[in-house]
N, C-alpha and C positions, 0 to 999 in steps of 0.2 A: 667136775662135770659129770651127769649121771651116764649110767652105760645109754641110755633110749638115744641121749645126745649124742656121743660119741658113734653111735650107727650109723645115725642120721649123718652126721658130717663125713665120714668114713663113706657112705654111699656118695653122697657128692661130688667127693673127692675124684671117685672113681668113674663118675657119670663127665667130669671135666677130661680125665685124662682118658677116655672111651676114644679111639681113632672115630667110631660110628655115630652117627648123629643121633638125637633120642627122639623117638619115634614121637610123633602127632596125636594126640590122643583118638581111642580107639573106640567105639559102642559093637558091643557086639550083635549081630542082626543084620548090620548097615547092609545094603545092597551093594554089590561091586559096581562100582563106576569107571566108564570107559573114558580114554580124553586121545583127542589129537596135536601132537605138538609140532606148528609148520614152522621149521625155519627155515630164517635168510640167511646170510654174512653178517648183516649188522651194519654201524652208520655212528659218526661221531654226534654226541649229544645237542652240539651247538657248531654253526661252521667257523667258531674262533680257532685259532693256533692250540692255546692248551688245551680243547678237546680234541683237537684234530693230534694231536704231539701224542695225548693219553692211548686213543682209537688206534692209533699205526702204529703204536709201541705194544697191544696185548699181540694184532695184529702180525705184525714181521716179525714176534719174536717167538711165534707158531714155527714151531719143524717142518710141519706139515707143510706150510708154504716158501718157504727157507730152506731147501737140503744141502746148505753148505758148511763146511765143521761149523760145529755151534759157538765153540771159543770166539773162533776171527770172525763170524758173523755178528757176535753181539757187540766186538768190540767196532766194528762198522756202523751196526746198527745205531750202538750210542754216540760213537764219537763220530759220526758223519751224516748218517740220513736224516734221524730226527732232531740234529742241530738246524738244516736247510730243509728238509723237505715241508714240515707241517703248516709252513706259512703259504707258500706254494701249492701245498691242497685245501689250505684253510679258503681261501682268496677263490679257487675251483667249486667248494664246495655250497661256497655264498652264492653263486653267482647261479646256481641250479634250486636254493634254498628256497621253500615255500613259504607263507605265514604260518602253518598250521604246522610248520617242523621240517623235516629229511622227508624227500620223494619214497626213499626206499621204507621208509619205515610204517608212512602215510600210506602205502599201498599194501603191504606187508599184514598192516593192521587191517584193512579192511577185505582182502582176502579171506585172512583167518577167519570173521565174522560173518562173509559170505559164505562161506564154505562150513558152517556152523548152522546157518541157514536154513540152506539146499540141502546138507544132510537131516535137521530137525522136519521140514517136511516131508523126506520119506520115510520118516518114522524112528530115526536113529537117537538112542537119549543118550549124547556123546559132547562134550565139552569140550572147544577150540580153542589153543591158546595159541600165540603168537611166540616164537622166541628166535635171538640173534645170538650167532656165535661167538663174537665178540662186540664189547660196546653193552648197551643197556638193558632191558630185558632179556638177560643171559640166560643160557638154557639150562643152567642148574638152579637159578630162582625161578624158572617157572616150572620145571621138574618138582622143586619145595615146594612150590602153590598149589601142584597139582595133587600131590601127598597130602598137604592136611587138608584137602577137600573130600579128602574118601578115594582119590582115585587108585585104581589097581591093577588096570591095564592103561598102557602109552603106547598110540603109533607115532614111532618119529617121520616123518615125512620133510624134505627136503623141499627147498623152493628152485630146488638144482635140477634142471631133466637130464642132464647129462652126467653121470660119475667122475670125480677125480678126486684121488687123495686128497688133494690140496684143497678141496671144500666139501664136500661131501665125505668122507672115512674121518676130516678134521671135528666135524660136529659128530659123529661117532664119536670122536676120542672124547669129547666134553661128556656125551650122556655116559660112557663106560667109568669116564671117572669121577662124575656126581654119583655114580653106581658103588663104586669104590668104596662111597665113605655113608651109604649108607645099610642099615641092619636088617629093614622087610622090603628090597624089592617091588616095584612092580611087575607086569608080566610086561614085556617090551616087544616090538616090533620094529622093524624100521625098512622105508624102504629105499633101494639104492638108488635108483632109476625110472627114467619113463621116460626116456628120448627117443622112440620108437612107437609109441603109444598112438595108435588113431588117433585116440579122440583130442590129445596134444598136438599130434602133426595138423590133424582136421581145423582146432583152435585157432594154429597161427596163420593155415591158407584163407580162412574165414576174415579174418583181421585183414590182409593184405587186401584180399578180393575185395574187401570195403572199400578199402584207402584208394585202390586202382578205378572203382568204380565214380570215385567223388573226383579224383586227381588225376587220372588218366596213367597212363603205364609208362614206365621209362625203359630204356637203353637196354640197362645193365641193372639188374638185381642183385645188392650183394649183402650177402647171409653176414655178419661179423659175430665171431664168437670170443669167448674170454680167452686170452693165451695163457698155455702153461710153458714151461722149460721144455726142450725137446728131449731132452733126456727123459723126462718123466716118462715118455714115448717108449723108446727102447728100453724102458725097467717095465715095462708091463701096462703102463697107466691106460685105462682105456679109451680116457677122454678123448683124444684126438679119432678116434673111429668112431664110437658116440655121434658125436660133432659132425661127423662126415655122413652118417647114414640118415642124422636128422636132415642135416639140409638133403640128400638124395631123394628121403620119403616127401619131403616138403616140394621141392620141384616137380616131384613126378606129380604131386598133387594139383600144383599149381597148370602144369601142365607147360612146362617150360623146358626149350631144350641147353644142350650143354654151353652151347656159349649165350644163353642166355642171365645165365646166375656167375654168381663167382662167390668162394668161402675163403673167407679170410679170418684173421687172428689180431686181435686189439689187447691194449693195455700190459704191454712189454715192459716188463721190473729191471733196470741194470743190464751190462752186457754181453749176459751167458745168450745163447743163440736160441731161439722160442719158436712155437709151431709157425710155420709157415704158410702162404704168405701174411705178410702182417699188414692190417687194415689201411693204415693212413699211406706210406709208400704206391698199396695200389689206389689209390683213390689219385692218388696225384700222378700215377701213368695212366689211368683213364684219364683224366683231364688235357694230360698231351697228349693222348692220342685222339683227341678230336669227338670222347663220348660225351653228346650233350647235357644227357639225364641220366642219375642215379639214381635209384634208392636205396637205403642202406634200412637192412632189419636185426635186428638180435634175440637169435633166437632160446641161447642157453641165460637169457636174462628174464625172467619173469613180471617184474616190476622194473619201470625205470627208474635209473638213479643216477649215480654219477659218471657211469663210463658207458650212459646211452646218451643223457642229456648235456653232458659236458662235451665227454672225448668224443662222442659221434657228431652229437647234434650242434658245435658250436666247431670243436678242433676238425673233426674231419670235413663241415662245408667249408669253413674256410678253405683248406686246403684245395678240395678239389674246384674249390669255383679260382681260387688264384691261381691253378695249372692249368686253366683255360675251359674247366666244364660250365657248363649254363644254369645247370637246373639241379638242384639238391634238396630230396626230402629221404626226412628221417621219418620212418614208420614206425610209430610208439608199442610199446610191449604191451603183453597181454592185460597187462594191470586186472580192471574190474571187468574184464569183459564176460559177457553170460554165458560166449560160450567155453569159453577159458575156464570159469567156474564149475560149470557143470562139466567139462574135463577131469577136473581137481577133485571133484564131488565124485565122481564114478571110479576113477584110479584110488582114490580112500576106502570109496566102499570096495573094492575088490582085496584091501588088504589089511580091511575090516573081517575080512569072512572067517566067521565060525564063531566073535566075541557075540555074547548077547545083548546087543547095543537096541533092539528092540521089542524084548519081552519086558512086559512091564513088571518090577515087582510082586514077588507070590506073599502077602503083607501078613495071610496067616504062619504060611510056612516061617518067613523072617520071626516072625513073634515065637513061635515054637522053639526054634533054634534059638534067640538070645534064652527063652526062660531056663533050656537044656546049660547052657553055658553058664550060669547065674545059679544054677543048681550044683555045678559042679563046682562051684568055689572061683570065678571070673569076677572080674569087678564091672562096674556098673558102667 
């Protein structure tokens, strides 16, 4: 074998056994491009058992959502929950299932493209992609897409207003460790929050003011948000005041007094003790206690999916019409709403500020700079 050969394999060799991924090819001159990447949670591929069995196994088996020793958890995990549970959210998840795929990903997606939009009409030359934390479209294949597209700076952006570990710091840990394994970086951003945000508080009073407007007002207003562990509470977690300030800023907006709203907690995992009160128990003492109409909204949900169209809209009416209430609507999430968008669109651009996502290419200067590099001995 001549030495050229043995280089060459030798380089190989070395390019396999690299922990770092090998970079996308490069022109030099390209213009920096900026991209925004919104994620969700994510959504099993199909609502059969073994995707739903795949989807709650990358899922539960997250620390982040899980802070129980990790041994006798996983030994839980495999030998008890996802023996029973997948068929039991398979069956849940069909029953909310659209033609055109999962609620959550169906709205997910067309977010991102609205929001791609609204920001190309003010001028922004900015690429939207979509990605889920776990499940399909995972945010390290679309971190790789967005790399060999030339991109160089990512804002990560959340579909979460509210902060917690357990979903928000958890899609953190995904981008840190697609970071990990790769060798040129982009320039990153991300942001934590916006559960305080006007133009989000503004968004969801707009949406209710509608639905009250076509449907008239009920009783009892009640805010449902995602629960976490109570613990997570007393370690610091800030979600539960989060949670609390949105719906405050959202009532005062509304223009609603204290016993006209009520904030509760949905979708309780197992039985460690979880923020309080939890949504379904109250729904079923308003109904004994003689309230005729509810409405129930969620607000740390952006997109509906399963634990607004399911656990709200099908598990919690029953409930409360079977404890004796009359009247139950469910008032859908911000989904594609305009002014939800143009929410989304302003909180991006503010944390957009200072990339230059709207100066167009300087095409002499680029040229100048690739011919400077090409002189220097760079490759083509």
């Amino acid at each position: 074998m001549s030495g050229g050969k043995l280089r060459e394999n030798a380089q190989m060799t070395f390019l396999k056994l690299s922990r770092f991924a090998k970079e996308p090819p490069f022109s030099h001159g390209q213009a920096p491009r900026t991209a925004v990447l919104y994620c969700n949670l994510g959504t099993p591929d199909t609502p059969t058992t073994p995707d739903v069995r795949r989807f709650l196994s990358e899922f539960l088996s997250d620390p982040r959502v899980v802070e129980i020793p990790r041994l006798l958890w996983l030994l839980i995990l495999h030998g008890i929950v996802l023996r029973f549970r997948p068929a039991k959210s398979a069956a849940k998840y069909a029953s909310v299932w659209l033609p055109e795929g999962s609620p959550l990903k169906i709205w997910t997606e067309k977010q991102a493209k609205l929001l791609q939009g609204w920001l190309a009409q003010r001028g922004h030359q900015v690429q939207v992609r979509y990605a889920m934390r776990y499940g399909s479209a995972s945010i390290a294949s679309q971190l790789d897409a967005l790399k060999a597209a030339g991109t160089t700076r990512v804002l990560i952006l959340p579909a979460y207003p509210q902060y917690s570990a357990t979903s928000t710091a958890s899609l953190f840990d995904a981008v840190y460790n697609w970071a990990g394994q790769v060798r040129a970086i982009p320039e990153l951003r991300f942001v934590n929050h916006y559960h305080d945000d006007a133009r989000y508080i503004a968004a969801l009073a707009m949406s209710i003011q509608r639905y009250w407007k076509n449907h008239g007002r009920p009783d009892q207003l009640v805010m449902s948000f995602h629960g976490v562990p109570e613990r997570t509470l007393h370690l610091g977690d800030p979600y539960h005041c989060e949670c609390r300030k949105t719906a405050r800023l959202l009532a005062n907006q509304l223009g609603l007094a204290q016993e006209q709203f009520k904030v509760t907690f949905q979708s309780r995992l197992g039985r460690a003790k979880w923020l309080q009160p939890y949504t379904e128990p109250s729904l079923i003492a308003m109904g004994k206690a003689g309230v005729k109409r509810v409405d129930v909204v969620c607000p740390a949900f952006t997109s509906d999916c399963l634990e607004t169209l399911e656990e709200i809209n099908m598990e919690g009416r029953a409930a409360f019409l079977q404890a004796g209430g009359k009247e139950f609507h469910f008032i859908p999430c911000l989904n594609d709403d305009p002014e939800w968008i143009t929410a989304l669109c302003d909180i991006t651009q503010q944390h957009l500020a200072g990339w230059p996502t709207q100066a167009a290419p300087d095409a002499p200067r680029l040229a100048a700079s690739r011919a400077a590099a090409l002189a220097l001995g760079a490759k083509q």
